[in-house]
C-alpha positions, 0 to 999 in steps of 0.5 A: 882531799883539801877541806874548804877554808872558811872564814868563822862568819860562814861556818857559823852559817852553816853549823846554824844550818846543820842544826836545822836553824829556819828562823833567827831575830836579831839587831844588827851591829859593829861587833856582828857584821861579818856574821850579818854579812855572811848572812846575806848569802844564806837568806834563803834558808836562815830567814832574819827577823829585824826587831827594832829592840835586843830585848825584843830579840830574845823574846821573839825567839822564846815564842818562837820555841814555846809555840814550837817546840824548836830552839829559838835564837837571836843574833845581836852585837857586843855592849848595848845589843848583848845587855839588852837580852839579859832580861830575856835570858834570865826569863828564858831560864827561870821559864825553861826556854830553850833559846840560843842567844848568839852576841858580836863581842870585840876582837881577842886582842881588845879583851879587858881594855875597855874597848867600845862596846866590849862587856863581860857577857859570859861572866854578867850571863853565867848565873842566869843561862844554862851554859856561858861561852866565848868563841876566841878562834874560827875553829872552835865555831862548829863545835861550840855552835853543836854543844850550845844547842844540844844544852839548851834543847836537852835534859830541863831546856834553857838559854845558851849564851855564845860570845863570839869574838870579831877576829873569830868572825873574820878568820879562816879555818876548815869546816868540819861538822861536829856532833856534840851529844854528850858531855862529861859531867852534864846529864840531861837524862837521868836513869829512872830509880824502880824502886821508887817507881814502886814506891810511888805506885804503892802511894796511889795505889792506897791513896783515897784523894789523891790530887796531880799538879800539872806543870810546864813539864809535860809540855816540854817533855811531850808527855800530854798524851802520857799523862791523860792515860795516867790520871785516865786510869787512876781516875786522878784530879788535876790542877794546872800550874800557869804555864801548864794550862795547856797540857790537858784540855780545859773541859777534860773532866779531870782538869779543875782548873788553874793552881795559885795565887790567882787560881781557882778555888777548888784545886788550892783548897783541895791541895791541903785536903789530898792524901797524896799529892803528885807534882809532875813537870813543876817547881812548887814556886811560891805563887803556887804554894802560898805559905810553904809552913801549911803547904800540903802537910797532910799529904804524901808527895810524889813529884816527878821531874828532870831537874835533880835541883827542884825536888825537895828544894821548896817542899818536902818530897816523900817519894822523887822520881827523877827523869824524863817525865814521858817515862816515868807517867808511861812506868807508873801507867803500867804499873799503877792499878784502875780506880775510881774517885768518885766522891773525891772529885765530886768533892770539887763541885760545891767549890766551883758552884761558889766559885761560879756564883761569887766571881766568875758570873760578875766578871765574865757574864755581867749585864751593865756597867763597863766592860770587864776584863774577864769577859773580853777574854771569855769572849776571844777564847769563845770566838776561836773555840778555843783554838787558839794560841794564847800569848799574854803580857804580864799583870791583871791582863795575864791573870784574866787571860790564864784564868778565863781563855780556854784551851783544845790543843796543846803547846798553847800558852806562851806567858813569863811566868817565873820573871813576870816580865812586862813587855814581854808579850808582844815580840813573844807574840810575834815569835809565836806566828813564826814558830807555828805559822798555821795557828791563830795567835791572840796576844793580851796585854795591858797598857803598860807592858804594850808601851815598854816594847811598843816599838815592835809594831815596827817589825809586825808592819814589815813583817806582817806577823798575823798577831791578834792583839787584844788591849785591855785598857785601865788606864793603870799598872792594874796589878800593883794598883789591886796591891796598893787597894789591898794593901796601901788604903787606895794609895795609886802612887804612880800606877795611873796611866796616861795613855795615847791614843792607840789607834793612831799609833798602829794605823802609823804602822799600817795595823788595822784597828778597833776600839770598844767601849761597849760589850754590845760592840764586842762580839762584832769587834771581835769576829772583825779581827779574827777575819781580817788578814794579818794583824789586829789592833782590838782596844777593849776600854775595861773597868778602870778598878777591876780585881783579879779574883780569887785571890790568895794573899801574900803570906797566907795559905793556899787554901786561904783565897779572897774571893772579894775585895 
């Protein structure tokens, strides 16, 4: 029998389809437009969402798969269109974020001439994706196309870039579906080493503080359920790392809170009191650690993860477990014997009550005065019972937001956290309402990251993604203001803001809106967006000089927090 020729545009359709494909963002261009043509006649199953910037595109489809575990993927043109997704790329692979970014190159023939719009997308984006390639030939579509999304979504998830030629586009050539699912060389699935299960097992079974770092990890991994019945049955105390807040619900007894420079107080106090530390899914990144000279050295350190590449990179590790962490949990659960923490965790208590009484009572229960950051987010979170999806930009608002909203469900964070990348919380946002369409999203951002991606209030008024966003207006790049308080005696070098009036922007899009500047108007304000269908403009004019507190200083011990400033 004769198999079908089809052009390369067409067997990308349908190797995007095989691979389950619903949803792709993208941004039309002359290096795309066979694909954008082939396109049109797959509009039923592959729905596109039009951004109004590349950029846009690749943040879009990172909340797309942080909201729902899937790989995202975005569709844009050579040049221009394929450069802007580079910060969403290396975001994706310092974040783990499995997304397939898809960009129009010029034909074969044209490479190296400086033709328009020609750039060397694989040699710019090899360092900061998990896998690079240039489709030059329609036959080479079906099995590229497998092989990008079995890296991207396998072992430690990232970003695949694929390359893709315009005569390839054009050319016809027999479909066949290809399966790739393994790779000489590349092992996404490690074989687990017992004996240092056994290793490990003995630590805790000995340990008398022992203390769990919970990191991104276990979301990816899908091990949320694994873990609670190991720290459940070891009675173990656990603190989060930022993107790993939702991997155990905030008021699960054993959860103290969020780890690092903006963390709680407990959890980094008690990171240099442990006798054992256990790191499960994360990467001991700075912020996390403070100085890495008195980082936990009194404590034997067990760290669980996939990536060969993170154990002992920053921190010693007595005992590595590499692998798929689902497994190893589940191995050390068995294996491990039942015991009880008492003292240990109630150890934690004093730190809190300070805690309670020096930063969090002012910032989120305050009677006069404006409105604080701290008590917008308190105040959503309550609102949703916090059940909602948390999506944040980057600065103070992120830091507020990760410290101060709750959360009851799982996959429930989605924030740049090794890039810290403005202006990525607003098309991330709006790749969330697509990836879990059933849940509430509620976006926080600053005035400054909102205005570097502003322009996707276009794509929320087409598409009416139902996102909530919450401005907490300063009037400031907060974050490098506290710097420039802290550190440059009050010296705001070009972090005050002049800002427009928001209201009218939006209502220019056809978002409903509301402005607060009283805490007696929030409560109101807030049920008014959780109420009306589709999206919400809340703007919440917070203190102007707000700090993000605690704080651990640059250079300075985890365990070393300023609580005032």
């Amino acid at each position: 029998m004769e198999k079908e020729m089809l052009t390369g545009a067409e067997i990308l359709m349908r190797s995007l389809e095989r691979e389950g494909v619903q949803t792709l963002f993208g941004y039309p261009g002359g290096a795309i437009i066979p694909v954008f043509d082939a396109l049109y006649d797959h509009r039923e199953k592959l729905h596109h969402i039009l951004v109004r910037h590349e950029q846009a595109a690749a943040h879009a489809a990172q909340g797309y798969a942080r909201s729902s575990g899937k790989t995202g993927v975005c569709l844009v043109t050579s040049g221009p269109g394929a450069t802007n997704t580079i910060t969403g790329i290396a975001d994706a692979m310092i974040d783990s974020t499995p997304i397939v970014v898809i960009a129009g190159q010029v034909a074969t023939g044209f490479l190296g001439t400086d033709a328009f719009q020609e750039v060397d997308l694989v040699g710019i984006t090899q360092p900061i994706s998990k896998w690079s390639y240039q489709i030059r030939r329609a036959e080479d579509i079906a099995w590229a196309v497998s092989r990008a999304f079995y890296i991207a979504r396998s072992g430690r998830p990232g970003p695949v870039v694929l390359d893709f030629s315009k005569n390839a586009q054009t050319e016809q050539a027999e479909y066949e579906p290809v399966t790739v699912d393994f790779i000489r060389s590349y092992d996404p699935d490690p074989e687990i080493d017992y004996k240092q299960i056994a290793e490990a097992v003995a630590l805790i079974n000995e340990a008398k503080k022992p203390f769990a770092l919970v990191g991104q990890g276990v979301e990816l991994g899908n091990a949320q359920s694994e873990l609670q019945q190991f720290i459940e049955k070891t009675d173990i105390p656990c603190g989060c790392t930022m993107l790993g807040l939702s991997a155990l619900p905030s008021n699960h007894r054993l959860n103290k809170g969020m780890l690092g420079m903006h963390g709680n107080l407990g959890p980094n106090i008690k990171t240099n009191e442990c006798d054992v530390l256990i790191a499960i899914g994360m990467r001991f990144d700075d912020r996390v650690t403070g100085k890495l000279e008195t980082y936990a050295k009194q404590a034997k350190i067990i760290h669980l993860d996939i990536d060969p590449s993170e154990i002992g990179k920053n921190v010693p590790v007595t005992v590595p477990l590499l692998g798929d962490c689902k497994k190893t949990l589940a191995l050390l659960t068995e294996l491990v014997q039942a015991h009880k923490h008492t003292d240990w965790i109630e150890s934690f208590h004093s730190y809190e009550e300070t805690e309670f009484n020096q930063v969090i009572k002012r910032e989120v229960y305050p009677t006069e005065g404006p409105l604080n950051m701290g008590e917008v987010v308190h105040a959503v979170s309550e609102a949703t019972r916090h059940d909602a999806l948390l999506v944040t930009d980057v600065g103070q608002n992120q830091m507020m937001a990760c410290r101060y909203f709750k959360f009851s469900r799982q996959r429930s964070i989605i924030t740049s956290g090794g890039m810290g990348t403005m202006g990525f919380g607003l098309p991330a946002a709006i790749g969330a309402t697509f990836g879990r369409p059933d849940r509430t999203v509620c976006l926080f951002l600053g005035d400054g990251g909102l205005q570097m991606t502003l322009q996707e209030f276009g794509t929320i008024m087409e598409q009416r993604a139902p996102v909530k966003i919450i401005l907490l207006n300063n009037n400031y790049l907060g974050n490098v203001r506290q710097w420039q308080a802290l550190f440059y005696a009050h010296r705001y070098s070009f972090t005050p803001m002049m800002n427009p009036d928001y209201q009218q922007i939006a209502a220019a899009y056809g978002i409903p809106s509301r402005r607060v500047m009283k805490r007696e108007e929030l409560e109101e304000a807030i049920q008014e967006m959780l109420t009306t269908d589709g999206p919400f403009f809340l703007e919440a004019c917070v203190i102007e000089e707000g700090n993000v507190l605690p704080m651990t200083l640059p250079g300075n011990s985890v365990n070393q927090m300023l609580l005032e400033c």
